[in-house]
LOVEX-832355 format. One record per residue (C-alpha): residue in three letters; y, x, z. Coordinates in Angstrom, 2 decimals. Example, Ala and Ser with C-alpha at 12.3 -4.5 7.8 and 13.67 -1.06 7.14 Angstrom:
! LOVEX-832355
@aa->ALA | yy->-4.50 | xx->12.30 | zz->7.80
@aa->SER | yy->-1.06 | xx->13.67 | zz->7.14
//
This chain:
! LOVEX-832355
@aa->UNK | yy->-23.78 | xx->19.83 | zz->-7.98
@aa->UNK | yy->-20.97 | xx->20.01 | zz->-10.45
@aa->UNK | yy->-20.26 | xx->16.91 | zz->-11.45
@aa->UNK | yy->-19.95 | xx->16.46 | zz->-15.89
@aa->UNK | yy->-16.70 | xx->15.98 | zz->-17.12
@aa->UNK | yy->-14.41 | xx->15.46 | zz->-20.45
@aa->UNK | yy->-10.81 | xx->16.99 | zz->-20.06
@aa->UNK | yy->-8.53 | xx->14.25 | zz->-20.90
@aa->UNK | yy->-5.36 | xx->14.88 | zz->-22.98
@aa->UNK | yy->-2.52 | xx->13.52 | zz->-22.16
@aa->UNK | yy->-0.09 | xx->10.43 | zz->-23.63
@aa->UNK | yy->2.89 | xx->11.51 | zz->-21.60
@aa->UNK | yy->5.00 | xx->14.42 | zz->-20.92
@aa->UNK | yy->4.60 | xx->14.29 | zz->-17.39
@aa->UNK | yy->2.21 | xx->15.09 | zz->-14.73
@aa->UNK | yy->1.12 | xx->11.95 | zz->-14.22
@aa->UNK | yy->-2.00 | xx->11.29 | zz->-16.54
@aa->UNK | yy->-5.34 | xx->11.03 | zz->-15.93
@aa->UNK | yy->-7.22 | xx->14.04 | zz->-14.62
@aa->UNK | yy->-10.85 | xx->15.63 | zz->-13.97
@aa->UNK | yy->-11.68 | xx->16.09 | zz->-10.56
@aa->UNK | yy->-15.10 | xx->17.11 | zz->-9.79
@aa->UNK | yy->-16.55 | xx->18.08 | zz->-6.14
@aa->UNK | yy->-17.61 | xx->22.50 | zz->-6.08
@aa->UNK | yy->-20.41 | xx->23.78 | zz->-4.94
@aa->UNK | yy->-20.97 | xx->25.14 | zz->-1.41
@aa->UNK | yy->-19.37 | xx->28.47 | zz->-1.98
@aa->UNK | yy->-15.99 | xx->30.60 | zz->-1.17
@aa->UNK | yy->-13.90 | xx->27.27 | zz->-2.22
@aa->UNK | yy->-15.31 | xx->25.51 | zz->0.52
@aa->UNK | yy->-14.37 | xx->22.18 | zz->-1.44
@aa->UNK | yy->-10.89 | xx->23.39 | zz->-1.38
@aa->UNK | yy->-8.38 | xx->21.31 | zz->-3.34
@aa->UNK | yy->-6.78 | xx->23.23 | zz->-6.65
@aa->UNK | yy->-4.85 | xx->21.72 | zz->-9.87
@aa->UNK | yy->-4.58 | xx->23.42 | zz->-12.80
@aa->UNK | yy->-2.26 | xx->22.67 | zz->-15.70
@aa->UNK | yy->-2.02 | xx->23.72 | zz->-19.21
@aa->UNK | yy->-1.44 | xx->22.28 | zz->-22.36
@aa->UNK | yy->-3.24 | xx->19.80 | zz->-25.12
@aa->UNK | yy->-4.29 | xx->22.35 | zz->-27.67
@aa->UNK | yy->-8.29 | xx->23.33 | zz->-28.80
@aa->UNK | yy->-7.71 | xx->26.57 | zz->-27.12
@aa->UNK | yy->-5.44 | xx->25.80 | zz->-24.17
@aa->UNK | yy->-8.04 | xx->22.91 | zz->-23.21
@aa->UNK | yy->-10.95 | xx->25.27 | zz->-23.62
@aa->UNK | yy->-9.86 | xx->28.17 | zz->-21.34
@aa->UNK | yy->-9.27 | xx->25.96 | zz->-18.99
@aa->UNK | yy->-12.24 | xx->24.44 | zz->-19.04
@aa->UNK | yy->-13.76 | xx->27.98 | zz->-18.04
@aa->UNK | yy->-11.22 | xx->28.22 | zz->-15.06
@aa->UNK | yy->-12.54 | xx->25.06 | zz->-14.26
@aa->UNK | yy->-16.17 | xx->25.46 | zz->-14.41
@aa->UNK | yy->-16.00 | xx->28.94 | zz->-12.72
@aa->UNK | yy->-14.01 | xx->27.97 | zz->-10.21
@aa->UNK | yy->-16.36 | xx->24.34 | zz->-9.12
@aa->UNK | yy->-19.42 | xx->27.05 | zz->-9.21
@aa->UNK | yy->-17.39 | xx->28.80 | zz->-6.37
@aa->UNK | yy->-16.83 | xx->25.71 | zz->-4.09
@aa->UNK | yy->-13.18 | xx->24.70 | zz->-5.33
@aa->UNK | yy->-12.75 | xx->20.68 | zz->-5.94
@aa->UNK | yy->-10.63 | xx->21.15 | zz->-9.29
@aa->UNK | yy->-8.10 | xx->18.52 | zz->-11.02
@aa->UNK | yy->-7.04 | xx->20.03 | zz->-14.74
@aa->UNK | yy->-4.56 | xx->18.05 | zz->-16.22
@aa->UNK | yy->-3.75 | xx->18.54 | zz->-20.09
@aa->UNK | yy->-0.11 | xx->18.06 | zz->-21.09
@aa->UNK | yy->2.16 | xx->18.09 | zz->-24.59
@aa->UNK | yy->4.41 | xx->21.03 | zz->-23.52
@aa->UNK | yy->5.11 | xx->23.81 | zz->-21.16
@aa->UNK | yy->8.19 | xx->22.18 | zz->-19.70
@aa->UNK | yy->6.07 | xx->19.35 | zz->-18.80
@aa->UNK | yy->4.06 | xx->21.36 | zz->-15.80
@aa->UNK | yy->6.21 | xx->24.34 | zz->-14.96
@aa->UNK | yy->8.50 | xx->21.40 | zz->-13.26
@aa->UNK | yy->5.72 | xx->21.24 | zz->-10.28
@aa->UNK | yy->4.58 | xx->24.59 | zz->-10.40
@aa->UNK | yy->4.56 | xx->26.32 | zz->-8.13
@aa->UNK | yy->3.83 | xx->22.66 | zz->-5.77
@aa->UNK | yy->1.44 | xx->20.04 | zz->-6.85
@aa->UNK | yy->0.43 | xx->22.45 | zz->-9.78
@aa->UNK | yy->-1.42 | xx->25.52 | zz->-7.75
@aa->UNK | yy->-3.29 | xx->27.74 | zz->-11.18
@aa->UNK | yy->-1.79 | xx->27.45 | zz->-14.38
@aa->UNK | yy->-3.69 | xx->29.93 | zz->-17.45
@aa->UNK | yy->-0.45 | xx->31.17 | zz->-19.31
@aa->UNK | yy->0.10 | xx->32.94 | zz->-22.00
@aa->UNK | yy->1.66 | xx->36.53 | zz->-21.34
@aa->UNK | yy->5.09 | xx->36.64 | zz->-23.26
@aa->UNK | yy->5.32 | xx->32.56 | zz->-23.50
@aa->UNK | yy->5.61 | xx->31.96 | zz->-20.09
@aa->UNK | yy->7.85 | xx->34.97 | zz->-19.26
@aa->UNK | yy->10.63 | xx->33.66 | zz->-21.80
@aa->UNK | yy->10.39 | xx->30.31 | zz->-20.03
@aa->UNK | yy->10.62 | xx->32.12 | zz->-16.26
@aa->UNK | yy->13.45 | xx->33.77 | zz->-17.82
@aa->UNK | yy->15.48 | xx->31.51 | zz->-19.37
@aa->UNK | yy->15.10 | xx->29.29 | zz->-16.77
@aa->UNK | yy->15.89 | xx->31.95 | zz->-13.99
@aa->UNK | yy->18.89 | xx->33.54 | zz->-16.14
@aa->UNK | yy->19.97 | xx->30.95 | zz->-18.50
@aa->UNK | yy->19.49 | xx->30.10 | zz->-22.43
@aa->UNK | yy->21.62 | xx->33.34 | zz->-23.38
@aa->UNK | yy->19.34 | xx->35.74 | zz->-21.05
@aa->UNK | yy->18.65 | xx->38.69 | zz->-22.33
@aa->UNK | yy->14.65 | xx->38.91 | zz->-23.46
@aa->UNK | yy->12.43 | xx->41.08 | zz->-21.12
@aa->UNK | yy->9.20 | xx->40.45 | zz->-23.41
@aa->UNK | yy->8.01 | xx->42.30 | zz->-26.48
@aa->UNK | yy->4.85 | xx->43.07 | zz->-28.36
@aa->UNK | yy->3.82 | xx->45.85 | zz->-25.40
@aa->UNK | yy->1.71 | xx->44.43 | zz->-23.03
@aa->UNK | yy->1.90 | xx->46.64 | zz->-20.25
@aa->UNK | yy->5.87 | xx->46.79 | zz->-20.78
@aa->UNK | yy->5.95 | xx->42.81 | zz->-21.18
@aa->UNK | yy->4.12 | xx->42.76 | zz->-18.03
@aa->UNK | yy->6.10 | xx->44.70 | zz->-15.74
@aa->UNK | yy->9.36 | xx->43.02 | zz->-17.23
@aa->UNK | yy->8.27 | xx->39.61 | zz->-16.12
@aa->UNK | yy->5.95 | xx->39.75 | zz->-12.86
@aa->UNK | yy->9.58 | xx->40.26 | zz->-10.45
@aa->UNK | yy->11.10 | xx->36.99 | zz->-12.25
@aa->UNK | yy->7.16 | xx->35.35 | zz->-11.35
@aa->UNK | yy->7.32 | xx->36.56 | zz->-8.02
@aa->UNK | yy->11.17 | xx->35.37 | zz->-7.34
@aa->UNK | yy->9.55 | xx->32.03 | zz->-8.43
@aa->UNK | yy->6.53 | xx->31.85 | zz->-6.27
@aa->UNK | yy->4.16 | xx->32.85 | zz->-9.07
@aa->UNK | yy->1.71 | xx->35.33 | zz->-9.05
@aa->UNK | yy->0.39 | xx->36.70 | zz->-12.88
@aa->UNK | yy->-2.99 | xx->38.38 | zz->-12.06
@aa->UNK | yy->-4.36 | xx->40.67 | zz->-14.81
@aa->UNK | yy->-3.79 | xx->40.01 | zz->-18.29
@aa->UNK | yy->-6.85 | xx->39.61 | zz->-20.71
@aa->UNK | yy->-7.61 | xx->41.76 | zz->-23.69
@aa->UNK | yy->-7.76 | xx->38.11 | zz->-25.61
@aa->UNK | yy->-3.99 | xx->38.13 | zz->-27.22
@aa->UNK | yy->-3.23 | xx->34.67 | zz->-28.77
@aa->UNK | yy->-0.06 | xx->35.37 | zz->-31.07
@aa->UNK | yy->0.88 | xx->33.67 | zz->-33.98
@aa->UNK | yy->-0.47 | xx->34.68 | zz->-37.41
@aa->UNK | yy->0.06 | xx->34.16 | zz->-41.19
@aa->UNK | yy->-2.38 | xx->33.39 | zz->-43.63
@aa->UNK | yy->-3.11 | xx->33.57 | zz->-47.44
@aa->UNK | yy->-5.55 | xx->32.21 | zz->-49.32
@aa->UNK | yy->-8.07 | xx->35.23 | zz->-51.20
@aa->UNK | yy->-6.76 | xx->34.75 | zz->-54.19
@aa->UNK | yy->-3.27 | xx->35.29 | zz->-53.14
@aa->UNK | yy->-4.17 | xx->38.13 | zz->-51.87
@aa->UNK | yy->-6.02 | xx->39.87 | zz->-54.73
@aa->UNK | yy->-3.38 | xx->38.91 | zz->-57.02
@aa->UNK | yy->-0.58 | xx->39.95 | zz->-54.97
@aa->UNK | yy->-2.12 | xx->42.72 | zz->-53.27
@aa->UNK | yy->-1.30 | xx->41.43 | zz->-49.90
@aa->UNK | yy->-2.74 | xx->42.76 | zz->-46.81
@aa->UNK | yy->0.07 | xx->42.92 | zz->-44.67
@aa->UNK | yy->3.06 | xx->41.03 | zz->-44.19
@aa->UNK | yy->5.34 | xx->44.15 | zz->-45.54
@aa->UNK | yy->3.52 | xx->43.55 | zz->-48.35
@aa->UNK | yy->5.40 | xx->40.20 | zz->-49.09
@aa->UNK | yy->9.03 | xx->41.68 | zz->-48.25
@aa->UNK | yy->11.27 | xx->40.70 | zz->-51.20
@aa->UNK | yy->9.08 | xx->37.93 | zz->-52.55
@aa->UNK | yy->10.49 | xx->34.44 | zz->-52.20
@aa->UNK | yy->7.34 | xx->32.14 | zz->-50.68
@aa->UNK | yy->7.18 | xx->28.56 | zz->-49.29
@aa->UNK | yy->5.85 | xx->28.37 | zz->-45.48
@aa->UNK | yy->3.49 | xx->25.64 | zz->-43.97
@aa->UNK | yy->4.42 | xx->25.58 | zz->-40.46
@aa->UNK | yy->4.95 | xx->24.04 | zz->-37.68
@aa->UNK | yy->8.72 | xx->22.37 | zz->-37.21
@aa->UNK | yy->10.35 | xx->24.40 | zz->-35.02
@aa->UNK | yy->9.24 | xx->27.11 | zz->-37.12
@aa->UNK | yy->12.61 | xx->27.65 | zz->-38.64
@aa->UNK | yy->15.12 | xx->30.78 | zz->-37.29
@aa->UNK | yy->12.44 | xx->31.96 | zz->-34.69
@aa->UNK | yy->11.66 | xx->35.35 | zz->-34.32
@aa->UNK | yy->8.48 | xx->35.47 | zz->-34.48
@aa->UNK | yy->8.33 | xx->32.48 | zz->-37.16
@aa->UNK | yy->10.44 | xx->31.94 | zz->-40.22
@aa->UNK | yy->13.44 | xx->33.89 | zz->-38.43
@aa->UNK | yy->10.84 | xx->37.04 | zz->-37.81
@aa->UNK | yy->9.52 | xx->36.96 | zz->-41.51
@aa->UNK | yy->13.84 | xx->36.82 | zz->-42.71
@aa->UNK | yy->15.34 | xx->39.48 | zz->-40.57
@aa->UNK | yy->12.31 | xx->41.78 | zz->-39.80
@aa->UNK | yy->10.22 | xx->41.61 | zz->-43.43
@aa->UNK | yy->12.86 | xx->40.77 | zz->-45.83
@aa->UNK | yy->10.74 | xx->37.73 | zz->-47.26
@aa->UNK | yy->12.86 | xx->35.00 | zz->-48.55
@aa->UNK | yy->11.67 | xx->31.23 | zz->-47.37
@aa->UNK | yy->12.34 | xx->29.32 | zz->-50.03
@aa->UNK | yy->11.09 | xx->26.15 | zz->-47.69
@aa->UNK | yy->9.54 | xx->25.59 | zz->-44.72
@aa->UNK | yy->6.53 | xx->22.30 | zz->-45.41
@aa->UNK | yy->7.08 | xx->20.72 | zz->-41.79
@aa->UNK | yy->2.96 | xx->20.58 | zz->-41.65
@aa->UNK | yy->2.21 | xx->21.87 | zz->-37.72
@aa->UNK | yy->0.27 | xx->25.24 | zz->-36.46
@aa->UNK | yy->-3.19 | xx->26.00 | zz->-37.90
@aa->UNK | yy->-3.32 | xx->22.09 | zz->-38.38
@aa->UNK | yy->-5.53 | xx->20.89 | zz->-41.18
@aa->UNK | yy->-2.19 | xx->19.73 | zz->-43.23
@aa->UNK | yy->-1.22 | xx->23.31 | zz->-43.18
@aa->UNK | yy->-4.22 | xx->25.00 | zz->-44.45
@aa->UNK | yy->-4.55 | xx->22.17 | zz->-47.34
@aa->UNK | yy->-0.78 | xx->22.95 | zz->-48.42
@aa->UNK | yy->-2.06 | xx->26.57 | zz->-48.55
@aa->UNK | yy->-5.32 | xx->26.55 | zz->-50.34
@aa->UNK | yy->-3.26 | xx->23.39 | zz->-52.66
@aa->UNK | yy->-0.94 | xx->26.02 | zz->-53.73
@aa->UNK | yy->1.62 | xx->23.94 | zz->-52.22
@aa->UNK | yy->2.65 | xx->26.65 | zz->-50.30
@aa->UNK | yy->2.09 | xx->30.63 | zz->-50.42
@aa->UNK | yy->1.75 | xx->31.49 | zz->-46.69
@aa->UNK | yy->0.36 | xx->28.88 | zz->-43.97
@aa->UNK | yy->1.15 | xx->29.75 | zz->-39.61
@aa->UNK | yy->-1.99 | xx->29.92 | zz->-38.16
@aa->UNK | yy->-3.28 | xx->31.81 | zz->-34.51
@aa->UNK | yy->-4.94 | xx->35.40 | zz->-34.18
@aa->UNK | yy->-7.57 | xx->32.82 | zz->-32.51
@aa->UNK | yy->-8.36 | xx->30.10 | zz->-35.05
@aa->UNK | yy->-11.74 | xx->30.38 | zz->-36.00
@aa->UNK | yy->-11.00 | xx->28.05 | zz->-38.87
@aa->UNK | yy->-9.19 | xx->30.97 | zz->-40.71
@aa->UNK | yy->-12.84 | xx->33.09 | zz->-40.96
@aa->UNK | yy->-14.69 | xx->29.69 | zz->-41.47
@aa->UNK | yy->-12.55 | xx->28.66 | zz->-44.80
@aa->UNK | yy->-12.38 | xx->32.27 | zz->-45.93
@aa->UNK | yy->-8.44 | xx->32.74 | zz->-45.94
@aa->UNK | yy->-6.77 | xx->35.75 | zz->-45.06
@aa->UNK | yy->-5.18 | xx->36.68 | zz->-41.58
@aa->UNK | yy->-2.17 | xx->39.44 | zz->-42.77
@aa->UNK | yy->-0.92 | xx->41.82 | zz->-39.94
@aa->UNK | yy->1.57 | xx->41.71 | zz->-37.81
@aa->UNK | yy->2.65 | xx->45.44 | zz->-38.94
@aa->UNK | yy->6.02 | xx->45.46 | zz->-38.03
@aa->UNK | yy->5.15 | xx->43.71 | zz->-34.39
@aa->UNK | yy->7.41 | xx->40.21 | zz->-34.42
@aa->UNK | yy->5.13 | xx->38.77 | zz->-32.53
@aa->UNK | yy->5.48 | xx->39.03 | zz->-28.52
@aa->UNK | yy->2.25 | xx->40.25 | zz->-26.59
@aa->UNK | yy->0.70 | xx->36.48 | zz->-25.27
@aa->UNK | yy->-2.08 | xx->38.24 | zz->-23.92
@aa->UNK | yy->-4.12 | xx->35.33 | zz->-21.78
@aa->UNK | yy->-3.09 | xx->35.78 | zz->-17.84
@aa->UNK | yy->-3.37 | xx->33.63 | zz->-15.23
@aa->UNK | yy->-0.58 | xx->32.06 | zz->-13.18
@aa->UNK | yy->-1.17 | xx->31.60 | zz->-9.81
@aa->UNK | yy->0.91 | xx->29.64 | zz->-6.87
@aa->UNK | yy->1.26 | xx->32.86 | zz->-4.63
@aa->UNK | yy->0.91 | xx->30.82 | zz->-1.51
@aa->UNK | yy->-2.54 | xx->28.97 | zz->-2.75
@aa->UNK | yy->-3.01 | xx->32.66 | zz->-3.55
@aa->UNK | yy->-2.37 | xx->34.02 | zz->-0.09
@aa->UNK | yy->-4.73 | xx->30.99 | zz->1.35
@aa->UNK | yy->-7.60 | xx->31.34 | zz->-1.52
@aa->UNK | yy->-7.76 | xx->35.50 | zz->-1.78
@aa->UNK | yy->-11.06 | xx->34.96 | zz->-3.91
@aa->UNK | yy->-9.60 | xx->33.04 | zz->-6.59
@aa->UNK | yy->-7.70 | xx->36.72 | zz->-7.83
@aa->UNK | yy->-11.26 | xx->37.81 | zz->-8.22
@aa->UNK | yy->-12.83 | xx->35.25 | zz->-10.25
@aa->UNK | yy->-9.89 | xx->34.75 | zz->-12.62
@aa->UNK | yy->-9.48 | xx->38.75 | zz->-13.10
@aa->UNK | yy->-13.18 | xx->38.92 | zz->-13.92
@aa->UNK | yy->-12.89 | xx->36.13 | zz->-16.37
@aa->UNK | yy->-10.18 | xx->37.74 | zz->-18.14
@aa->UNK | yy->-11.93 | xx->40.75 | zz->-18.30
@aa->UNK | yy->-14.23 | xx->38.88 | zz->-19.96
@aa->UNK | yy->-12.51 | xx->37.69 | zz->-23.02
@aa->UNK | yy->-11.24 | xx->39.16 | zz->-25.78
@aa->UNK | yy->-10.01 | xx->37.52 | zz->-29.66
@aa->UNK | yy->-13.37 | xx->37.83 | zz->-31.08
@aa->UNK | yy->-15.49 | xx->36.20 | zz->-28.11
@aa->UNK | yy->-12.54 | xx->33.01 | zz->-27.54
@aa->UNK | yy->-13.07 | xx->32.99 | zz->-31.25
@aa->UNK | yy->-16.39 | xx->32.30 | zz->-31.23
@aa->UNK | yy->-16.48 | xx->30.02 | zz->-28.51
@aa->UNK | yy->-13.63 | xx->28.03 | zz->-29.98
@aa->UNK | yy->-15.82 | xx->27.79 | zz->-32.84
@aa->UNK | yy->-18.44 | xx->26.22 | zz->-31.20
@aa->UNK | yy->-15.94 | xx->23.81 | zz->-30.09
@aa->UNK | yy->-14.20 | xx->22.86 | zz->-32.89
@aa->UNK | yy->-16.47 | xx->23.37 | zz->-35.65
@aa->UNK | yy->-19.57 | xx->22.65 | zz->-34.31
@aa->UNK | yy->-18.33 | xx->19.84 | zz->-32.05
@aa->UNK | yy->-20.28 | xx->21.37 | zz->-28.66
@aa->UNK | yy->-18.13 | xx->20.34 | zz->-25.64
@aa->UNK | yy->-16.21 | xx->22.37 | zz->-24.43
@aa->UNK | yy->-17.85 | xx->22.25 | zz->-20.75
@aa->UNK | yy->-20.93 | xx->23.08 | zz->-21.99
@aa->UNK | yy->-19.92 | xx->25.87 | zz->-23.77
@aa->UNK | yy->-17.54 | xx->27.13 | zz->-20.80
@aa->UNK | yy->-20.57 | xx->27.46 | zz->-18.74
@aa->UNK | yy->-22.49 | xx->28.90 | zz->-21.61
@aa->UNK | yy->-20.39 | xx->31.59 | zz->-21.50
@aa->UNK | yy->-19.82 | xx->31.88 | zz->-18.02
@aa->UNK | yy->-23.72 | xx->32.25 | zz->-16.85
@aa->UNK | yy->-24.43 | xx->34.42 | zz->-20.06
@aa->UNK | yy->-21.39 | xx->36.79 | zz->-18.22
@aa->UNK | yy->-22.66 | xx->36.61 | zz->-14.95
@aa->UNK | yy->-19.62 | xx->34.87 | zz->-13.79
@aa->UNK | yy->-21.51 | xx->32.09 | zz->-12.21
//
């Protein structure tokens, strides 16, 4: 039986923290050792807490390990890391960079299907294998509160071009293009300051509905943004990159575990921004763990 288990976050930026392994079931795994990586984000931890469930249901003996950023795993993947669940564009700018150098030219864009083609050669090159992407597309998103928006008439983010606005975000928010850079160059919106208050983070939507600031970074999946009542404004001149969920797979634990490109492509199929928003709700608003709801979701899907 599967054994019950919290995902610990990790303290360090490295690979050696405290994991979750828990012995599968009698299935295709055949207690088969796998480690997944991701990172320590409400979303991040969840999906990967439905990799893990689904894949213990199928016989695999799974260690997830939770770490601060990207660089932190990529290091040992493909190696001691063997499934990592990515994010579409986000890890093909890091395969690229690191493959071609800081001044590479970008392969990803807000096309899926394009984005996708661009980066699975640079994967494979690497040893990695990205299986099918999900509908679920976790970009980054800017909010208002309602009465911003009635007043102003904003909908959109065109609608703010030539206004001057102060931005909760996070940090490295500044000059990136599809952050405070994007909004600049692409919209025409002045940033009169940039409140150094994190992604979708409580600080951020207080500085927001405060008045403290006009327009607060937040996801396309933050279930917070519905809860409160603010405003999500489109994308409608496409800064941000397609980060469609995919998995990443070590193409030799691939070649050994052939069922594992089943399950995950299922799963994917599985999700899209309106179900992970839901399910993150139940996570972070009304505190269910995250295993339990994993497994929720997985048996109401069939998936196990």
């Amino acid at each position: 039986m599967r054994i019950r288990r919290t995902i610990t976050a990790a303290l360090s930026a490295s690979l050696v923290l405290a994991g979750l392994t828990a012995c599968g079931d009698d299935d295709d795994g055949a207690g088969t050792a796998v480690t997944i990586a991701s990172q320590n984000f409400p979303e991040a931890a969840l999906v990967t807490e439905l990799y893990t469930v689904l894949l213990e249901d199928n016989g695999y003996s799974v260690d997830a390990k939770l770490v601060d950023t990207r660089d932190a795993y990529m290091g040992d993947f493909p190696g001691d890391v063997d499934i990592v669940p990515e994010y579409l564009s986000a890890v093909g700018d890091f395969l690229n960079i690191a493959a071609n150098g800081e001044d590479a030219e970008p392969v990803t864009s807000n096309d899926t299907d394009a984005t996708l083609e661009a980066v699975t050669p640079i994967a494979d090159e690497e040893g990695i294998t990205l299986l099918e992407p999900s509908e679920a597309n976790s970009q980054n998103a800017f909010f208002v509160t309602p009465e911003f928006s009635d007043a102003e008439g904003v909908t959109a983010l065109s609608d703010l071009e030539g206004q001057s606005i102060t931005l909760a975000a996070a940090p490295d928010c500044e000059g990136r293009p599809d952050c405070a850079g994007g909004l600049s160059e692409v919209y025409g919106i002045e940033i009169e300051e940039i409140l150094a208050t994190g992604f979708a983070s409580p600080e951020t939507y207080t500085a927001v509905t405060d008045g403290e600031a006009e327009l607060g970074l937040t996801g396309t999946i933050e279930p917070t943004v519905e809860e409160d009542g603010f405003i999500r404004l489109e994308d409608d001149r496409g800064i941000q990159p397609a980060q469609n969920l995919i998995p990443a797979v070590s193409s030799d634990f691939l070649a050994d575990n052939e069922d594992v490109e089943g399950l995950l492509n299922d799963l994917m199929a599985a999700l899209d921004n309106d179900t992970l928003n839901e399910l993150l709700g139940r996570v972070t608003l009304d505190r269910e763990k995250a295993e339990d709801v994993a497994e929720d979701f997985l048996e109401q899907e069939g998936l196990i």
